[in-house]
Kinemage of the C-alpha trace (Angstrom):
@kinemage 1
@onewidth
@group {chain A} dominant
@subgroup {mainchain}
@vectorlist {calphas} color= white
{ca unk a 1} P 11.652 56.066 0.975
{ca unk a 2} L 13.270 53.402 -1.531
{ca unk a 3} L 11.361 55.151 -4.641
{ca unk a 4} L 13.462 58.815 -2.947
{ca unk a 5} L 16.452 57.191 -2.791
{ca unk a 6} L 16.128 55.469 -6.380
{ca unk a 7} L 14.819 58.806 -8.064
{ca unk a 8} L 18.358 60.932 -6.860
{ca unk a 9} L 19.751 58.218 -7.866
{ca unk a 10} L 18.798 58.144 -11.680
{ca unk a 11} L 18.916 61.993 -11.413
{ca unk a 12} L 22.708 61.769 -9.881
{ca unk a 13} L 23.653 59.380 -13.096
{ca unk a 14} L 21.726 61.530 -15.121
{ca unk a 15} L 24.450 64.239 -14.572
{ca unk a 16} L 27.075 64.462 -17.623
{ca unk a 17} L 30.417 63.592 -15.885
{ca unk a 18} L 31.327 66.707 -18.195
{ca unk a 19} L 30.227 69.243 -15.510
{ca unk a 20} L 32.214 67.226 -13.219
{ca unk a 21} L 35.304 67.203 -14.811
{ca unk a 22} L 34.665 71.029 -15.512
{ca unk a 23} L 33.584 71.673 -11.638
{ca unk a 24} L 37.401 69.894 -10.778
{ca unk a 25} L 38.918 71.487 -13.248
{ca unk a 26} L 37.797 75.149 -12.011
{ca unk a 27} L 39.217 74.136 -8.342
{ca unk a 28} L 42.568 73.284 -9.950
{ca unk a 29} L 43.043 76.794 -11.786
């Protein structure tokens, strides 16, 4: 369960905070 929980981890940080920003940015307009 702890090797689960690290992998979507990594994979979570892995994201570019780009998309993010673009994702917020899309519920603004």
């Amino acid at each position: 369960m702890r090797n689960k929980m690290n992998m979507k981890n990594k994979t979570h940080k892995c994201v570019p905070r780009n998309s993010q920003i673009n994702l917020s940015a899309q519920k603004f307009e």
